[in-house]
N, C-alpha and C positions, 0 to 999 in steps of 0.2 A: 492296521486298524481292524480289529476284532466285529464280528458283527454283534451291535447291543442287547443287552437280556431283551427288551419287549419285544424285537424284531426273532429272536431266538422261541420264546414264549409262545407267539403266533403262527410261524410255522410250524411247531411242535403241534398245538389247537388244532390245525388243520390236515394235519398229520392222521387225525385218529376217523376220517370219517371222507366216504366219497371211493373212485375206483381207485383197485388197486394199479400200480404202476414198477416198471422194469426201468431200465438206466446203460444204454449202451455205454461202455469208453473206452480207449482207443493207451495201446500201449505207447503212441505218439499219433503223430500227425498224418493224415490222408491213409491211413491201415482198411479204409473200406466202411466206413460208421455209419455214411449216409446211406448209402444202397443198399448195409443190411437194414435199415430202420424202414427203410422202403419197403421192404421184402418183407417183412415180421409185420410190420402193417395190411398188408394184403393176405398175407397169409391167413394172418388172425381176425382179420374182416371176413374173409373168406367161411371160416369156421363159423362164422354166426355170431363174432363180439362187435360191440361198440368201439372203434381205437382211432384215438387222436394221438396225431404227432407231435412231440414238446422239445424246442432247442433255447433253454436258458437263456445263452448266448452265442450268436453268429458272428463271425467277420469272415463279410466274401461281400465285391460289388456285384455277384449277380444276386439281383432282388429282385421280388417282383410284390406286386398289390394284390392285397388277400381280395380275394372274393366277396365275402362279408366287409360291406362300406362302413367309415366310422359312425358315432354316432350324428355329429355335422355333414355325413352323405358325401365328404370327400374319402380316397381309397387311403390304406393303409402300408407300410411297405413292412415284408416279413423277407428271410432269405427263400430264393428262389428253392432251394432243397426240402423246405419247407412246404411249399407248394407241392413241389410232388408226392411228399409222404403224406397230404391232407390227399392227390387224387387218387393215393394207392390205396385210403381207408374208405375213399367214395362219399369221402363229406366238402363241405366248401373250406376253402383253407382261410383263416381268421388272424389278427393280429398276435393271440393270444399263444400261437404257437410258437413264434419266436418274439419275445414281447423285448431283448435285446439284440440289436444289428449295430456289428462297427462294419461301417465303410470305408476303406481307408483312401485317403486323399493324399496329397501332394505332400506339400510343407506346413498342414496343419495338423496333419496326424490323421486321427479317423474321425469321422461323422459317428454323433451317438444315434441312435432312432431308438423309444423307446414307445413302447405302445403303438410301433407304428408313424411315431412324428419325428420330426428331428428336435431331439433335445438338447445338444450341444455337440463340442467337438474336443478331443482331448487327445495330447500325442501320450506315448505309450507308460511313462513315468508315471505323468498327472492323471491317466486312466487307473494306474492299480489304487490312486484315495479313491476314484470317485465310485469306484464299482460298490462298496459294501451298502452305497446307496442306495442302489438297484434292486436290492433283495427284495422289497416289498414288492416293487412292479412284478417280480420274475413269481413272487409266488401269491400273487393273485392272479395270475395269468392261469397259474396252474391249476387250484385249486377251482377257476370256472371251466377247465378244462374238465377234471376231474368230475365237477355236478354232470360233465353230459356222459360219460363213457363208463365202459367196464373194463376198459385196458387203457393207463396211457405208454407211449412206448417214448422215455429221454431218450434224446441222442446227447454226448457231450461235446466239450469241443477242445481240439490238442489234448494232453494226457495227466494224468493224475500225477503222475509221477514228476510232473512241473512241480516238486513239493515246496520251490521257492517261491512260486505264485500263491503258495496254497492260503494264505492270511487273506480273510476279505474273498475269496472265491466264490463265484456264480456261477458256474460256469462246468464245473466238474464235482467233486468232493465236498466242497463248498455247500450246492445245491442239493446234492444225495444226503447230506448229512442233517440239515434244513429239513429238510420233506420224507428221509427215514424213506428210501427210494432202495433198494436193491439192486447189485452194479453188476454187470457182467462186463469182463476185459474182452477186445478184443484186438489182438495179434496178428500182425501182416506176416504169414511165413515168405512172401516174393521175396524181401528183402534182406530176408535173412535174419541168423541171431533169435528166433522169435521164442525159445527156451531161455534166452537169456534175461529179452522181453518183459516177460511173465514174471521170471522168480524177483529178476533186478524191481520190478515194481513192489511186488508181494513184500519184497526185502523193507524197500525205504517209506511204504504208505506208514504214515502214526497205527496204530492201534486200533482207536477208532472206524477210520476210515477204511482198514484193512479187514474188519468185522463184515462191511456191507456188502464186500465182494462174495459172492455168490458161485465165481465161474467164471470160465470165459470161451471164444469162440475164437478157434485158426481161422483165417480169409487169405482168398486166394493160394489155395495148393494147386500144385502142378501135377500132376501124376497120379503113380500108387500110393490113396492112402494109410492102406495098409502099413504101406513103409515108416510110417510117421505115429506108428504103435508104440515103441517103444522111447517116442519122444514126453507120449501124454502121461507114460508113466515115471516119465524123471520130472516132467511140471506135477503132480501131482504128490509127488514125493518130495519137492520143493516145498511146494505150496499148500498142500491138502485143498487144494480148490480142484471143482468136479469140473470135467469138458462138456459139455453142451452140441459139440459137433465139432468137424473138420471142414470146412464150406471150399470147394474148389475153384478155380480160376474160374469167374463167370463170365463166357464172352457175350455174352448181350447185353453186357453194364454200358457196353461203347452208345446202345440206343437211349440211353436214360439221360436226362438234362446233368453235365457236367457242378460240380457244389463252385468250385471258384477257376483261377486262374493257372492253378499249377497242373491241370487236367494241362492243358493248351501245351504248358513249359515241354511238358514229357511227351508232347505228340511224335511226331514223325510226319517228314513231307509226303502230300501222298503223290505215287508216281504210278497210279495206275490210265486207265483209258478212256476219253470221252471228254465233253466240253470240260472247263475248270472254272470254278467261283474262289478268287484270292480272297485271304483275310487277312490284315494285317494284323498283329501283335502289336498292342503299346503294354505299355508299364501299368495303366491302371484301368485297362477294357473292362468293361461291363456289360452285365445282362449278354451274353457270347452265345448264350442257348436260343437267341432268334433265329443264329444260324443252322440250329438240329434239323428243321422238317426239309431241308436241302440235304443232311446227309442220310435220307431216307429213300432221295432219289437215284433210282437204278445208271440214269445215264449224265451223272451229273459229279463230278469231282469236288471236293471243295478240300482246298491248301490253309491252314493258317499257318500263315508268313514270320515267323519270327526275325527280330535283329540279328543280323549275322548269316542269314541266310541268302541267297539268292531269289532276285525280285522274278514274280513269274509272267516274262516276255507274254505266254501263252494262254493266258486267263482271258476269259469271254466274260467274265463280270470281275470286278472289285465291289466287296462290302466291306465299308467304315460301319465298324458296329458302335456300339453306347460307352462314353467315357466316362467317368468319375470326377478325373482332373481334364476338363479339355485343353487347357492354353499346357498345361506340363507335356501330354500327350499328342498333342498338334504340333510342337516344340520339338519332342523327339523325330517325329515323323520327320521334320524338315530336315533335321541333323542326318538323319539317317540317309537324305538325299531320295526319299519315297518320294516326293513331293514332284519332285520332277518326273519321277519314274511312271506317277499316275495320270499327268498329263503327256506323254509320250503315248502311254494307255490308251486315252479318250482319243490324243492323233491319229493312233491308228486303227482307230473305229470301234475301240472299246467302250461297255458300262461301268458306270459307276455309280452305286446304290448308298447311304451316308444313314444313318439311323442316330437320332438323336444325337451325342456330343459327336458323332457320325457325320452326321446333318453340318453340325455347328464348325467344325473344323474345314467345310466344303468351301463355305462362302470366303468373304473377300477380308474380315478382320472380326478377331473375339477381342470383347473388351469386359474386364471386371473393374470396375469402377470402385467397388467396396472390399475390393481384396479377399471376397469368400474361397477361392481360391489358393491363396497366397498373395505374394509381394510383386507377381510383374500382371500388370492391370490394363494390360492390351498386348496383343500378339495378331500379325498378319497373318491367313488363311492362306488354304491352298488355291482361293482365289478361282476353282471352275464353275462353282454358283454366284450371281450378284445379288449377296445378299449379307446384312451385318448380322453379329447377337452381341446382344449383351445380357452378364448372367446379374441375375437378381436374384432378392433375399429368399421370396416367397416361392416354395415347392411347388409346381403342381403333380402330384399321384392321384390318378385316376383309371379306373377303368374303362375302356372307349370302346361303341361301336362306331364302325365309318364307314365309306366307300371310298372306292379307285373313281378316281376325276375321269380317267381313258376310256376304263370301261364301263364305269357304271357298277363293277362287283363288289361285294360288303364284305367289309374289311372288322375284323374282331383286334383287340391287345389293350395295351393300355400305356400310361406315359408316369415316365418319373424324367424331369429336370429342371432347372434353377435357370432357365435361358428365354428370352424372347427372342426372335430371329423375322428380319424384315427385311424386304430390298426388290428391286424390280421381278427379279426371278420369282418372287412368291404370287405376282399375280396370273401364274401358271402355274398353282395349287398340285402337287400331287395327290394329295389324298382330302377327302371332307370327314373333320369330327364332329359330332352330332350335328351335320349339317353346315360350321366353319368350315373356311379353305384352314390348308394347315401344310406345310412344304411347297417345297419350289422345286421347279426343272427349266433346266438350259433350252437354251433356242433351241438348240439341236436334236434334246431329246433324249441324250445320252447320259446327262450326269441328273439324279435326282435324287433328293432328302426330304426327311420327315419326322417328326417327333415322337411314333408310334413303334413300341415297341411288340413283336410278336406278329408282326404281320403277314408272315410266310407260313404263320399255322392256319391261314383262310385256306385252306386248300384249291379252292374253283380260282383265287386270285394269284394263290403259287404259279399253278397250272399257265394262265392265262400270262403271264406275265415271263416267265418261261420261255413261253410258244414265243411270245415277240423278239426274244432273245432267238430264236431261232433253234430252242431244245426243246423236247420233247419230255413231257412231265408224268408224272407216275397219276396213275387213275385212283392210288391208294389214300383213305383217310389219316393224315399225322397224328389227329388226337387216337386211332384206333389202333394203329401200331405203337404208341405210347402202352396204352392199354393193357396190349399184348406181350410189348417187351414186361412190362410189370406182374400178369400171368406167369411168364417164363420165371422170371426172378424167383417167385413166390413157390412154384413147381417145386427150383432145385431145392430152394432152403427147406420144405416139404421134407424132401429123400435127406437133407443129413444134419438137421437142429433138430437137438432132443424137444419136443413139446413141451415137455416139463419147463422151458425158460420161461412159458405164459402163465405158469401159474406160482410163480417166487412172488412170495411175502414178506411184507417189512416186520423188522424183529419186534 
């Protein structure tokens, strides 16, 4: 399905008026897109422009809720990478930035979110009709992006060179062609092939499409770039596209909020020294960057636990972070025989911390009654909170301030999930949302959840919370080394992106 002349018409109309705009994309998948869109953003803030960050379309469950509330005053869910390339421009991050988010689910495929709401849900077939649908949401998103700034900077998503997705796209080629956007590639050299990369794309884009490319940018070099001199001149000689930079291995990407789940796949256990915070790995974990302002701290390990690994005997805390699918993901855990492993944990005088479908997999039975889920419409829990959920139709996203019930500390984050959760353990409240109880903890004091996501960037409550664990916490601010790692970023791209990329014009 072709997109229609009027919808063709209109963004062409909006094409000729507002900021100008650049267009990352990615010789394929995870090549580095979000962190340089990070990085170009601050940079170019830095210089004294206007720059908002624009992703067409997202699919990653880490999300979070723009800043800017809807017009009904409930919050809005954009992808979490999104959010950080609104704090690296220093403006409040808005729906309008990612005004497409698939999240993918179990056995219904992905969740649509569009403008921020759930729109529907489509597995991957029935997604490529529904998408040419979307083009209007995507470029009015843009276009009020556009009235506020003097740079927007696209990010895309997977590669142009998907040229059998290309009918109907929003997403990449689709979008740039739409809004007459200017594209720069860019190429993972870690992986290897990245000459190949470049021409093999240059090779198969249409015509068209192959006009808007501009350029492109190597990510992650290793070494002497010098050495890689005579590579820019066989892409060049392929391609007559001009190089923009050689960007080297950045190792301070490791401080910036990971975009999805394949950050985790590629981790490494870590085996160094000092207390350790496990996390386990499911299939469809979400929102996993609550756990960043813990790997901030100096005397603090944190492992995510993949399947197939070795359960870690030696952890001083377990965190259940935020699911997608809980009854799929509570499911695995059990299979995996975690289940038992985590109450061996609590016997032998371990925490254990659950965060939203975190939370919900702690108590004693999830039930989905309406199948939003899928087809099994109750699953037993791991049974160390007494407490039920059941998931329902209606979302709550919001932004939340609250406090710690122990200490009395205010608590910042915000909530995305489809769950109500009740049972005697809740009348020993972990945390208050504007003043609600909202989670539960065990008699003993060792196993507790909550609905709140984000709540280890409170620093004074990290801190405090911590100390009870018996660790000692960093004096340092998480939002201020966020901050700082995103300075860093902007520094390197500084020493070796031509400047010339901020000032590419649509033909």
């Amino acid at each position: 399905m072709l997109f229609n002349a009027s919808a063709l018409l209109y963004c062409a109309a909006m094409a000729q008026s507002g900021a100008h705009a650049i267009m990352l994309q990615g010789t394929g998948s995870n090549v580095g897109k979000t962190v340089l869109v990070a990085g170009l953003c601050r940079l170019a803030t830095r210089r004294g422009m206007r720059v908002r960050p624009f992703k067409p379309q997202n699919m990653s469950n880490n999300a979070a809720v723009a800043d800017v509330p809807l017009a009904d005053g409930t919050g809005g869910e954009i992808g979490r990478a999104q959010w950080l390339q609104a704090v690296a421009c220093g403006t409040p991050s808005h729906i309008d930035m990612n005004p497409v988010l698939l999240k993918p689910q179990s056995e219904i495929g992905s969740q649509i979110i569009v403008h921020g709401k759930v729109w529907g849900a489509a597995k991957g077939r029935d997604y490529q009709r529904i998408k040419p649908q979307l083009l209007s949401a995507v470029m009015e998103s843009y276009e009020r992006l556009r009235e506020q700034a003097d740079l927007v900077i696209v990010e895309g998503a997977g590669s142009p060179a998907e040229i059998n997705l290309r009918e109907g796209d929003i997403a990449n080629m689709g979008f740039a062609t739409a809004a007459n956007v200017p594209v720069v590639l860019v190429g993972d050299i870690d992986r290897g092939g990245v000459i190949a990369s470049l021409v093999g794309t240059h090779t198969i884009l249409p015509d068209g499409d192959r006009d808007l490319v501009r350029g492109y940018l190597i990510n992650k070099f290793r070494g002497d770039v010098s050495l890689f001199d005579s590579g820019l001149l066989e892409i060049e000689r392929f391609t007559n596209w001009r190089s923009f930079g050689v960007v080297p291995w950045l190792e301070g990407i490791e401080k910036l909020p990971a975009e999805d789940s394949v950050a985790l796949q590629n981790s490494v256990a870590d085996q160094g020294a000092g207390p350790k915070v496990a996390v386990p790995v499911l299939g469809r974990i979400s929102n996993f960057d609550d756990l960043d302002p813990l790997k901030f701290e100096p005397n603090l390990r944190v492992q995510f636990v993949k399947p197939g690994e070795g359960w870690p005997s030696d952890a001083k805390l377990v965190v259940l972070p935020g699911s997608k699918s809980t009854i799929a993901d509570l499911r695995q855990f059990q299979a995996l025989g975690w289940d038992e492993r985590l109450r061996e944990h609590v016997r032998a005088g371990g925490h254990v911390l659950g965060i939203c479908g975190g939370y919900q997999m702690l108590g004693k039975v999830v039930r989905d009654p309406q199948g939003l889920e899928g087809d099994v419409r109750r699953a037993g829990g791991i049974g160390l909170l007494d407490v039920e959920t059941e998931l329902v139709p209606t979302k709550t996203v919001l932004n939340r301030r609250a406090s710690d019930v122990a200490s009395g500390l205010p608590l910042s984050g915000y909530e995305i999930h489809m769950g109500r959760t009740g049972g005697p353990d809740c009348a020993r409240p972990m945390i208050r949302l504007d003043g609600e109880p909202d989670g539960a903890v065990s008699r003993d004091g060792r196993v507790r959840g909550c609905y709140l996501h984000g709540l280890f960037a409170s620093d004074d409550w990290r801190r405090n919370y911590l100390a009870s664990l018996g660790i000692e916490g960093s004096q340092q601010s998480y939002r201020a080394q966020l901050e700082a790692a995103l300075d860093e970023l902007a520094d390197q791209l500084e020493a070796v992106v031509d400047p010339a990329i901020f000032d590419l014009k649509s033909n």
